[in-house]
C-alpha positions as CSV (number, residue, x, y, z in Angstrom):
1,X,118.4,-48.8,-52.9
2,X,117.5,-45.3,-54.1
3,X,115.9,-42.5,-51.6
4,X,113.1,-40.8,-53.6
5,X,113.7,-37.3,-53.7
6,X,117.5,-37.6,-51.8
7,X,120.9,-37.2,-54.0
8,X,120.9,-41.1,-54.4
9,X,118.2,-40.7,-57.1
10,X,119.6,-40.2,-60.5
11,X,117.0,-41.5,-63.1
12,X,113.4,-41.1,-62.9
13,X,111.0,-43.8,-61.9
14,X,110.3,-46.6,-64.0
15,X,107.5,-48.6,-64.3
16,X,109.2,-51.4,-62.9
17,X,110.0,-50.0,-59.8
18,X,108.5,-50.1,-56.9
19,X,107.6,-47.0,-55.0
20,X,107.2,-47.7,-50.9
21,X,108.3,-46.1,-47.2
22,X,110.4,-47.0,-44.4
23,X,107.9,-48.6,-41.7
24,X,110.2,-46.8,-39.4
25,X,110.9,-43.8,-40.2
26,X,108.5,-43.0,-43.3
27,X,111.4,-42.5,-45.3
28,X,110.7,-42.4,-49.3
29,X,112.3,-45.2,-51.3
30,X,112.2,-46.2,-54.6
31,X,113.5,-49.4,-55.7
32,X,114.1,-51.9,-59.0
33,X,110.9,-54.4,-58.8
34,X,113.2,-57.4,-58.7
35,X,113.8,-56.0,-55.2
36,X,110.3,-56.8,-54.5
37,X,110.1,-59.3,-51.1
38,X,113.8,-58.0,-49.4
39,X,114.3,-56.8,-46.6
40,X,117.1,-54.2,-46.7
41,X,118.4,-51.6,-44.3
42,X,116.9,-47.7,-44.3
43,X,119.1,-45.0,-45.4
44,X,117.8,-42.6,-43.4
45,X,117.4,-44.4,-40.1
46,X,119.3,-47.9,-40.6
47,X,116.8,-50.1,-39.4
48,X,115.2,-53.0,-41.5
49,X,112.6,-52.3,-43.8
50,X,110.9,-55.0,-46.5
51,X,110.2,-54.0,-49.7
52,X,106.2,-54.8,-50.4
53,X,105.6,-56.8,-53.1
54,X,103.0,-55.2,-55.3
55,X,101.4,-58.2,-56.4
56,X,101.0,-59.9,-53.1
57,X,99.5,-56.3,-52.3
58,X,97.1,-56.1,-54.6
59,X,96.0,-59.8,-54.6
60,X,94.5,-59.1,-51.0
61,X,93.2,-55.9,-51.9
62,X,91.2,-57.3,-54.6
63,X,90.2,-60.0,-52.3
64,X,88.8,-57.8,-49.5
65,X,87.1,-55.8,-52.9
66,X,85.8,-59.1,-54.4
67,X,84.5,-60.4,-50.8
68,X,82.9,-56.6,-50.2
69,X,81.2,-56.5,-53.9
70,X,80.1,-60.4,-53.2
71,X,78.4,-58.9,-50.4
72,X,76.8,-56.3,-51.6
73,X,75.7,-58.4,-54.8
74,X,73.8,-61.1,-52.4
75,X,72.4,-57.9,-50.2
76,X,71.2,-56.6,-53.8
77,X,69.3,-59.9,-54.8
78,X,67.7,-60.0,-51.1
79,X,66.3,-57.0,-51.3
80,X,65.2,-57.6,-55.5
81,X,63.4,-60.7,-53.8
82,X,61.7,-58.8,-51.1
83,X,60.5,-56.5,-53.7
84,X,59.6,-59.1,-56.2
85,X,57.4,-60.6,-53.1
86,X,55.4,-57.3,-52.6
87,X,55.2,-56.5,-56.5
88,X,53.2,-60.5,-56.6
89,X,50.9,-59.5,-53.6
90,X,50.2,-55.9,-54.7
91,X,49.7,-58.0,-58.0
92,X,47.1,-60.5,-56.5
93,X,45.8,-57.5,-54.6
94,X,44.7,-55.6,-57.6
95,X,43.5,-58.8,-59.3
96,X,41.1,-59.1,-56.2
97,X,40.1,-55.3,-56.4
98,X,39.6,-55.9,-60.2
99,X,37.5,-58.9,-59.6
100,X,35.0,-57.1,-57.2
101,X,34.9,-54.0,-59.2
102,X,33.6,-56.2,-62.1
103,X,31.2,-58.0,-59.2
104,X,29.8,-54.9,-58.4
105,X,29.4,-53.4,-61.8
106,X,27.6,-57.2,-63.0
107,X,25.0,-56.2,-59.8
108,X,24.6,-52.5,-60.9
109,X,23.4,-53.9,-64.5
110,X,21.2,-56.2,-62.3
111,X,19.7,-54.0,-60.0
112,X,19.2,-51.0,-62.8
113,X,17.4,-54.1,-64.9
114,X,15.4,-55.1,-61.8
115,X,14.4,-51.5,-61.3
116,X,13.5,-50.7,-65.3
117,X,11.2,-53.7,-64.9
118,X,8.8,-52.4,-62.0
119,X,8.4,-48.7,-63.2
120,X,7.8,-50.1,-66.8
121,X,8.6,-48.6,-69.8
122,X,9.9,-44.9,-69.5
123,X,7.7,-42.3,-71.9
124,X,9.0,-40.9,-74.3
């Protein structure tokens, strides 16, 4: 095992390795991927440390991500349904307003007719 940043470190970091700290001491380490799983004894402080394993790591971290974003994609559809429901009654609403308005428009043509016919024909 190599100590990032200690004298035991003589090539740079591939992109195989694996890049972690001692959960005891904090203690940099970097270490060949194959490594990945082991438990191995700390440099710095000599107690046991296990080297994560990346993929283990990111398979739950994008399974707490996938559970979050499936939960914020089914809070996201409940609230589009709650707004579709009021866009449909505002909807209905209107129609009803439109419906009256054209009532009330049919009755002023009726009552302006009514009136035209008692006072007769206007002079001209």
């Amino acid at each position: 095992m190599q100590q990032a940043g200690g004298s035991t470190l003589s090539a740079q970091k591939s992109s195989s390795d694996i890049v972690f700290a001692c959960t005891h001491c904090a203690a940099s380490f970097v270490v060949d991927s194959a490594a990945a799983g082991m438990t191995l004894d700390c440099q710095k402080c000599g107690k046991p440390t296990t080297v994560p394993n990346p993929d283990l790591n990111t398979a739950a971290g994008n399974s707490t991500k996938i559970s979050d974003l499936q939960h914020q994609l089914k809070e996201n559809e409940s609230q589009r349904t709650e707004i579709t429901g009021y866009i449909n009654q505002l909807g209905i609403q209107l129609h009803r307003w439109q419906l009256r308005l054209q009532t009330l428009k049919q009755r002023q043509e009726k009552l302006e007719n009514d009136l035209a016919a008692i006072r007769g024909p206007t002079p001209k």
